[in-house]
PDB file of N, CA, C and O in Angstrom:
ATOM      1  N   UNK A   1     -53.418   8.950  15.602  1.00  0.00           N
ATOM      2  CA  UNK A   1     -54.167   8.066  16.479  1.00  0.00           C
ATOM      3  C   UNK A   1     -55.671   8.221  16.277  1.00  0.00           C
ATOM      4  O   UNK A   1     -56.483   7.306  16.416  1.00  0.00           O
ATOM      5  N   UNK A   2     -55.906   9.261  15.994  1.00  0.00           N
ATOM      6  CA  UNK A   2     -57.682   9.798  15.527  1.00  0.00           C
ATOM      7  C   UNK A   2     -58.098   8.764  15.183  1.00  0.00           C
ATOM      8  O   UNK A   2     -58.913   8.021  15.730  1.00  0.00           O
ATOM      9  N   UNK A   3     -57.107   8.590  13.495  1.00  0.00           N
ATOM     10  CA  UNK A   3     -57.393   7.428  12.352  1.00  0.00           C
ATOM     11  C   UNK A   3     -57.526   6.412  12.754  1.00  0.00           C
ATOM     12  O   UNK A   3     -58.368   5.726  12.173  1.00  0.00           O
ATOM     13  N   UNK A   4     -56.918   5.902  13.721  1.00  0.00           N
ATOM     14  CA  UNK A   4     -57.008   4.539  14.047  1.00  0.00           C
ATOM     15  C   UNK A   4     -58.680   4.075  14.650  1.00  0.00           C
ATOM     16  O   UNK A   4     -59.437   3.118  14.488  1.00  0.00           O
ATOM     17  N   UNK A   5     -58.699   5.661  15.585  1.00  0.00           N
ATOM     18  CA  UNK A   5     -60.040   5.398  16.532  1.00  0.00           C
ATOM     19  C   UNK A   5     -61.395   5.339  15.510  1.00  0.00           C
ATOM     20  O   UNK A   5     -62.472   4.743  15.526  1.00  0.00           O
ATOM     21  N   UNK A   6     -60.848   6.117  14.788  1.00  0.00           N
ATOM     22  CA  UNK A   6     -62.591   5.962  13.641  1.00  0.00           C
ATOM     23  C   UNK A   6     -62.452   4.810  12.778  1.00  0.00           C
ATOM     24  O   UNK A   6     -63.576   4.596  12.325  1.00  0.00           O
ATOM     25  N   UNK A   7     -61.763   4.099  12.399  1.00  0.00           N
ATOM     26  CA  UNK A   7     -61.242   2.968  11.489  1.00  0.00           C
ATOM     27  C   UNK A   7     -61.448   1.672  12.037  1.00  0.00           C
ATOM     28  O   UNK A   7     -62.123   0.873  11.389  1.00  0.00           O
ATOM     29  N   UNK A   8     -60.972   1.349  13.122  1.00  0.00           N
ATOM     30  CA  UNK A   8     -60.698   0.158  13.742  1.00  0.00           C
ATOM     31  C   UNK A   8     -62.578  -0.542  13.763  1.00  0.00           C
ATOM     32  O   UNK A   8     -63.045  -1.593  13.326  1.00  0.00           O
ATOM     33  N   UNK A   9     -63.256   0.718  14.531  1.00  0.00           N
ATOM     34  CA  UNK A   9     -64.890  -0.241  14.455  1.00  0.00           C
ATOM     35  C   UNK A   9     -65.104  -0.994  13.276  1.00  0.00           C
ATOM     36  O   UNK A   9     -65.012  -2.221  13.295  1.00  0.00           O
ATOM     37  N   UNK A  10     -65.386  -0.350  12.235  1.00  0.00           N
ATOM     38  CA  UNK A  10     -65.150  -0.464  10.967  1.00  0.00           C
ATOM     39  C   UNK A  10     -64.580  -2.036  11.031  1.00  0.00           C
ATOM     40  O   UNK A  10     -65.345  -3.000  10.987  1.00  0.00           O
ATOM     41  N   UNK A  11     -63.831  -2.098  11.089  1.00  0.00           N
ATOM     42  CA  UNK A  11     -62.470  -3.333  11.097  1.00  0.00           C
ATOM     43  C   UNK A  11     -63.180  -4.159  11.791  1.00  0.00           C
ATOM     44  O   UNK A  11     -63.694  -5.131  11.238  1.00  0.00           O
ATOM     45  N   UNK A  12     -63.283  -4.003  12.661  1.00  0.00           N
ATOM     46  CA  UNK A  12     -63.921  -5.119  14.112  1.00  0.00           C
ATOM     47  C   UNK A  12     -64.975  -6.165  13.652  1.00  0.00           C
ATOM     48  O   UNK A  12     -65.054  -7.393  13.631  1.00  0.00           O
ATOM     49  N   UNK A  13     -65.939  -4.847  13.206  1.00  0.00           N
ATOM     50  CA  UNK A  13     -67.209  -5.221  11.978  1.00  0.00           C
ATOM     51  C   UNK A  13     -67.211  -6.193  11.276  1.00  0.00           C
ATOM     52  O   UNK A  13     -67.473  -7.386  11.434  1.00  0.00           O
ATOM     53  N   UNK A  14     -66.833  -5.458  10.331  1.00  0.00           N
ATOM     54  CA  UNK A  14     -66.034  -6.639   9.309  1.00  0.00           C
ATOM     55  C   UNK A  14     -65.887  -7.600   9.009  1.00  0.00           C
ATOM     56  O   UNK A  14     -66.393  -8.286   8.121  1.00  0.00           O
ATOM     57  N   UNK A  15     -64.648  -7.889  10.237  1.00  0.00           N
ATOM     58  CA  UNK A  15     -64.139  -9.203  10.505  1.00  0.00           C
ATOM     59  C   UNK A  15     -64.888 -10.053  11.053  1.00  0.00           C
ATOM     60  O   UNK A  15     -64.772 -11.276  10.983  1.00  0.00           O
ATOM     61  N   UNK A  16     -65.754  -9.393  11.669  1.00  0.00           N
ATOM     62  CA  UNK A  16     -66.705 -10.471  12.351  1.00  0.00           C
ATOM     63  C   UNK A  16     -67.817 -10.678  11.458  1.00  0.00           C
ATOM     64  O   UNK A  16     -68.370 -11.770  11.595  1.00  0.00           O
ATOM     65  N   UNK A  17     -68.344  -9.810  10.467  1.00  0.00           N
ATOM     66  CA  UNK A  17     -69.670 -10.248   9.413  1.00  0.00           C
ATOM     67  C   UNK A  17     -68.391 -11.193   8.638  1.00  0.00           C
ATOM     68  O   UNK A  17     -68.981 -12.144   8.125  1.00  0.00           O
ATOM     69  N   UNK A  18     -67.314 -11.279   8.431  1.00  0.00           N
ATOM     70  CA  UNK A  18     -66.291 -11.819   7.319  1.00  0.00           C
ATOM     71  C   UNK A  18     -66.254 -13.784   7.980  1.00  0.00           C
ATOM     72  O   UNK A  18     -66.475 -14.879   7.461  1.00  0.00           O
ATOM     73  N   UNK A  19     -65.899 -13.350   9.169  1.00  0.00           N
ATOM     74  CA  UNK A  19     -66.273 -14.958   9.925  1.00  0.00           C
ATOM     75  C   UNK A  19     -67.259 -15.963  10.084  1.00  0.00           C
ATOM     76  O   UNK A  19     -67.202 -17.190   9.999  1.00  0.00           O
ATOM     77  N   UNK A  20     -68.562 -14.834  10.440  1.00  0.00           N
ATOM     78  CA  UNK A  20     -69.715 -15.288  10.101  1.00  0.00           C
ATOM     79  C   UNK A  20     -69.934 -15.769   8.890  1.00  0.00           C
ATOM     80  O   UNK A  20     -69.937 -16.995   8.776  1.00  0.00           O
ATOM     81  N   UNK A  21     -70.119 -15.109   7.950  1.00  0.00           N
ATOM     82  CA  UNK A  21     -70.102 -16.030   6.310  1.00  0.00           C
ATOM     83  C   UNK A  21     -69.284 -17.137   6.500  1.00  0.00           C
ATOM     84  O   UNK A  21     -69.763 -18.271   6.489  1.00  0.00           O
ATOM     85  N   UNK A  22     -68.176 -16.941   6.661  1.00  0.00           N
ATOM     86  CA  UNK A  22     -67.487 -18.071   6.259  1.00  0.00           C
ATOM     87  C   UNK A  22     -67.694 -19.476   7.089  1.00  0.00           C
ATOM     88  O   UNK A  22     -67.389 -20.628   6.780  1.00  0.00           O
ATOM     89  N   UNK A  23     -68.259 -18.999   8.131  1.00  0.00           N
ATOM     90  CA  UNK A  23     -68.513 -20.191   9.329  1.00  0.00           C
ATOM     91  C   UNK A  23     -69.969 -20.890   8.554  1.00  0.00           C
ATOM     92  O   UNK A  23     -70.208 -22.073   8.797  1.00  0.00           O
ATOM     93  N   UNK A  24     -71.025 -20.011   7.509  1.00  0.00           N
ATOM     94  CA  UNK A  24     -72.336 -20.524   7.249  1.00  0.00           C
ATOM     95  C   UNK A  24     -72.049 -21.365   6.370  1.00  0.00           C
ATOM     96  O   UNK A  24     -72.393 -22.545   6.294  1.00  0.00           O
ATOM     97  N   UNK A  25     -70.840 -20.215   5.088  1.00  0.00           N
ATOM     98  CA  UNK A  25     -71.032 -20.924   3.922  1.00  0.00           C
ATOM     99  C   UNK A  25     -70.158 -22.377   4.236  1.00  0.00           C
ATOM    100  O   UNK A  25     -70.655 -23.330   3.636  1.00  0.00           O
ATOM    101  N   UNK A  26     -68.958 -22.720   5.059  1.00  0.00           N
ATOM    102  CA  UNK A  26     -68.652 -23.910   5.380  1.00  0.00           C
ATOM    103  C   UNK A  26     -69.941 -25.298   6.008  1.00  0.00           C
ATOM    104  O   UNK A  26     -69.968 -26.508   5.784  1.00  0.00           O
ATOM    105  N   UNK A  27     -70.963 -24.301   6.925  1.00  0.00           N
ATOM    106  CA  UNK A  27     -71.553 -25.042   6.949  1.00  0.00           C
ATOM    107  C   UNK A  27     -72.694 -25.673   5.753  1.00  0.00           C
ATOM    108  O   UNK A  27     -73.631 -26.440   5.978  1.00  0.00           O
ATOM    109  N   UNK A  28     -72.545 -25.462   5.283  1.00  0.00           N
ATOM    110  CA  UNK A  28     -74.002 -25.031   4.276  1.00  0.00           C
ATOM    111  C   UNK A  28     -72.956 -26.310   2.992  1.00  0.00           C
ATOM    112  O   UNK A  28     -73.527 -27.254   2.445  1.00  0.00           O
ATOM    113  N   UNK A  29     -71.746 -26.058   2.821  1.00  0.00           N
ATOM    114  CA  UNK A  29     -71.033 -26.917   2.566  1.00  0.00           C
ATOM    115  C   UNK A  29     -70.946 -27.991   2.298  1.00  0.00           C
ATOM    116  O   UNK A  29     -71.050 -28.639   1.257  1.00  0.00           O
ATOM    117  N   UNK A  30     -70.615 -28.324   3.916  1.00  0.00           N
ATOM    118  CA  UNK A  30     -70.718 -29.956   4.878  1.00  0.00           C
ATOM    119  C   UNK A  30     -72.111 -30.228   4.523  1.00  0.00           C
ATOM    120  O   UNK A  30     -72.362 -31.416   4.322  1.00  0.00           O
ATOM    121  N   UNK A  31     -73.011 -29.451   4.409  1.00  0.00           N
ATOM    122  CA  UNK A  31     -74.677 -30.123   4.919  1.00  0.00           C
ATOM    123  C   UNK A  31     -74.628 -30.251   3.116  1.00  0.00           C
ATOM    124  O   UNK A  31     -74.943 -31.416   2.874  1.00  0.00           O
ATOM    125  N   UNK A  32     -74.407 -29.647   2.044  1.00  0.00           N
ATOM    126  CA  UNK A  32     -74.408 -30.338   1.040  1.00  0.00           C
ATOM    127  C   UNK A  32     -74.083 -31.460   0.582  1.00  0.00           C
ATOM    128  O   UNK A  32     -74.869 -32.138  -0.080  1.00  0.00           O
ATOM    129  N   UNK A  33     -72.569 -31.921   0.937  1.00  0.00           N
ATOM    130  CA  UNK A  33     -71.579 -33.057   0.831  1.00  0.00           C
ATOM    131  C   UNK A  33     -72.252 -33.946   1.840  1.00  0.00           C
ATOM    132  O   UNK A  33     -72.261 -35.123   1.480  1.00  0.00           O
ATOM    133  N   UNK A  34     -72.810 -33.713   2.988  1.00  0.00           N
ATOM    134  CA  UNK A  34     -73.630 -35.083   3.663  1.00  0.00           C
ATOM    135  C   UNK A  34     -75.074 -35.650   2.635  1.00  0.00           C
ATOM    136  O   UNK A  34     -75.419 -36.775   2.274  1.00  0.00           O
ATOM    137  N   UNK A  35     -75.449 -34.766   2.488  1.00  0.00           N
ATOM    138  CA  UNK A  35     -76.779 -34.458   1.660  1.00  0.00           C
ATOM    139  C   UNK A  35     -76.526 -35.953   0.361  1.00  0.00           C
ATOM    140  O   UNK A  35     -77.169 -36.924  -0.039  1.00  0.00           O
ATOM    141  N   UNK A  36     -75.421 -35.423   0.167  1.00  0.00           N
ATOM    142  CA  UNK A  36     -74.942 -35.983  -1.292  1.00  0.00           C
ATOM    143  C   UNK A  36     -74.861 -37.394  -1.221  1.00  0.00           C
ATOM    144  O   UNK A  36     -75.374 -38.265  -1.923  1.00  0.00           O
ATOM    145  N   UNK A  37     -73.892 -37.466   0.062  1.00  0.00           N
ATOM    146  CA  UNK A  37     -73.352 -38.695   0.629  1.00  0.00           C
ATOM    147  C   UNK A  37     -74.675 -39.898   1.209  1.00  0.00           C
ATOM    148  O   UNK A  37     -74.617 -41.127   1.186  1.00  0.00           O
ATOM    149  N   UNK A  38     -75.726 -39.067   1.668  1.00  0.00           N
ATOM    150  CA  UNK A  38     -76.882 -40.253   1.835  1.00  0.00           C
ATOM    151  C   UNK A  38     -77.602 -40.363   0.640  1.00  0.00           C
ATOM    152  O   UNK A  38     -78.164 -41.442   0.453  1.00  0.00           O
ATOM    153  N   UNK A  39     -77.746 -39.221  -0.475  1.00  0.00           N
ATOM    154  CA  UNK A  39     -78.396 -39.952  -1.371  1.00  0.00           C
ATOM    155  C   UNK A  39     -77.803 -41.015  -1.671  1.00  0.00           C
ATOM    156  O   UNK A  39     -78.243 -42.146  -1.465  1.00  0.00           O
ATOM    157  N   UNK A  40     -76.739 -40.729  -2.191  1.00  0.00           N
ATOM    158  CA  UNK A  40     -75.915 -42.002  -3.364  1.00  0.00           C
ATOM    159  C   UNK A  40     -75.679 -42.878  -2.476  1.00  0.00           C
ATOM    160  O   UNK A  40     -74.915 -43.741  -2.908  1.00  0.00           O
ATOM    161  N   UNK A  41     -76.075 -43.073  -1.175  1.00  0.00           N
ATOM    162  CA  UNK A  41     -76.171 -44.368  -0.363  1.00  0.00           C
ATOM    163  C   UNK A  41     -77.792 -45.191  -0.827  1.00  0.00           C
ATOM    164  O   UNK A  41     -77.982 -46.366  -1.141  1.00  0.00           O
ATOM    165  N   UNK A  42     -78.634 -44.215  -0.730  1.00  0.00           N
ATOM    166  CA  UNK A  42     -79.441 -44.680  -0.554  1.00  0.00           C
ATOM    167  C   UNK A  42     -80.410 -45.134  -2.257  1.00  0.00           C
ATOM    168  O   UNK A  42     -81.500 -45.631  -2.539  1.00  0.00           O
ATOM    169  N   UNK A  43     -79.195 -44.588  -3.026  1.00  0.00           N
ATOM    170  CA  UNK A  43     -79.343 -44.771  -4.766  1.00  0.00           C
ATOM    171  C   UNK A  43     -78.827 -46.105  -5.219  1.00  0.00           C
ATOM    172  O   UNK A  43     -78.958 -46.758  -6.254  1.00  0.00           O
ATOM    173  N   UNK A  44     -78.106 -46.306  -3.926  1.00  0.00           N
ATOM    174  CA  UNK A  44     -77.081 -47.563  -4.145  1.00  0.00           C
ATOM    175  C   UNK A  44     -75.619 -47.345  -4.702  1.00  0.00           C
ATOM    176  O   UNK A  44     -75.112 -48.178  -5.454  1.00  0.00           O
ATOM    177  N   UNK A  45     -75.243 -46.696  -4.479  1.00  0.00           N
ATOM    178  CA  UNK A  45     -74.048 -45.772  -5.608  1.00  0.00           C
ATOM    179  C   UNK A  45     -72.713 -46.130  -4.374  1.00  0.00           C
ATOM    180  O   UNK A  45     -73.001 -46.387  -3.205  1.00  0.00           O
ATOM    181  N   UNK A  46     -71.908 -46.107  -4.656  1.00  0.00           N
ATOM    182  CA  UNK A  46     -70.795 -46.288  -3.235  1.00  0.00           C
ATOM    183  C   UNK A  46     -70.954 -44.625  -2.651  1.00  0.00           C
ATOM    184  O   UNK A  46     -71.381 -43.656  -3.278  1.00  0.00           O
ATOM    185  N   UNK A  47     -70.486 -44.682  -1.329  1.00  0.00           N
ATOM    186  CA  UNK A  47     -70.835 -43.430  -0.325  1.00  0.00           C
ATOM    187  C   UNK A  47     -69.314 -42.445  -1.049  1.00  0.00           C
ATOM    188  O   UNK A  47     -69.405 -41.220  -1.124  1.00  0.00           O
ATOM    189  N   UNK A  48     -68.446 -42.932  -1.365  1.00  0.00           N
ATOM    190  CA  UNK A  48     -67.049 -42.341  -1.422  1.00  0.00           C
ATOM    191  C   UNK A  48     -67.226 -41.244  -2.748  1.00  0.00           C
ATOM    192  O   UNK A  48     -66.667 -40.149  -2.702  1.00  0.00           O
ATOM    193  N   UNK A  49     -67.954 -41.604  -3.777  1.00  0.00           N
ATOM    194  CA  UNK A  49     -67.716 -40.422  -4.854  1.00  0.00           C
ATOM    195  C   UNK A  49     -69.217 -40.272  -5.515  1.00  0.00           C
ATOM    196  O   UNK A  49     -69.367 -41.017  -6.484  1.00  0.00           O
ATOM    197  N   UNK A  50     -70.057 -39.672  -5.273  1.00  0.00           N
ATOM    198  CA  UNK A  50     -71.339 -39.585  -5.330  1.00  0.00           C
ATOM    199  C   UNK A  50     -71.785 -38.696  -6.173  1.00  0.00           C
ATOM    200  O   UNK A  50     -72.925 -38.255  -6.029  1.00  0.00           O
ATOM    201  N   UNK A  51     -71.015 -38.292  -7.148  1.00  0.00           N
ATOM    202  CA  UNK A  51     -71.314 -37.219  -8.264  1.00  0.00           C
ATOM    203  C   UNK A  51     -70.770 -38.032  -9.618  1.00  0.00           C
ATOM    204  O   UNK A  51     -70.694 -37.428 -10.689  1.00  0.00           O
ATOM    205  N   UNK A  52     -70.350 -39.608  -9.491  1.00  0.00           N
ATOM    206  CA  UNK A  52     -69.519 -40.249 -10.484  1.00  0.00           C
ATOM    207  C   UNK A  52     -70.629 -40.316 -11.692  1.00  0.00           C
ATOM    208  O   UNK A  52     -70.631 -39.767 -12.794  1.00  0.00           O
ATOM    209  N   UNK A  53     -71.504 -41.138 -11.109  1.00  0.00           N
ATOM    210  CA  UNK A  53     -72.840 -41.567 -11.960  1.00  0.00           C
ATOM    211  C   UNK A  53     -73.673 -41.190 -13.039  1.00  0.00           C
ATOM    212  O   UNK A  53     -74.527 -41.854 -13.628  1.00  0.00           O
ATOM    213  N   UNK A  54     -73.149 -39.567 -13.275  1.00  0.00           N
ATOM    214  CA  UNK A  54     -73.400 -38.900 -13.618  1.00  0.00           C
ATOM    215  C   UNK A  54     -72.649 -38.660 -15.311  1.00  0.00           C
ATOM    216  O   UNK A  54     -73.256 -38.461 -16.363  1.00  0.00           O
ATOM    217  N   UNK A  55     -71.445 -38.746 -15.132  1.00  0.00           N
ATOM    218  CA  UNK A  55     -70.259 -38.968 -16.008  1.00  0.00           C
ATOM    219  C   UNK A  55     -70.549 -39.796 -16.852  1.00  0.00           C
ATOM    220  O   UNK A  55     -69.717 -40.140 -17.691  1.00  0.00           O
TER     221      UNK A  55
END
């Protein structure tokens, strides 16, 4: 039971710096793919695939 008590903070930690990232880098994401989505609106490009143009 020791193990558990010195371990678990550790764990708690973790999981929560582990959520955090993942909650930014999702956002950071979305704010790219919107990003994307008004240029190639505003390029004139259709809103639906905005990396085509390129090809």
């Amino acid at each position: 039971m020791e193990y558990v008590a010195v371990i678990l903070p550790s764990l708690v930690v973790g999981l929560i710096f582990w959520f955090a990232m993942k909650s930014i880098f999702n956002a950071d994401k979305a704010e790219r793919q919107a990003e994307a989505r008004a240029q190639a609106e505003a390029d004139g490009f259709p809103a639906d695939n905005p990396g085509s143009e390129s090809k």
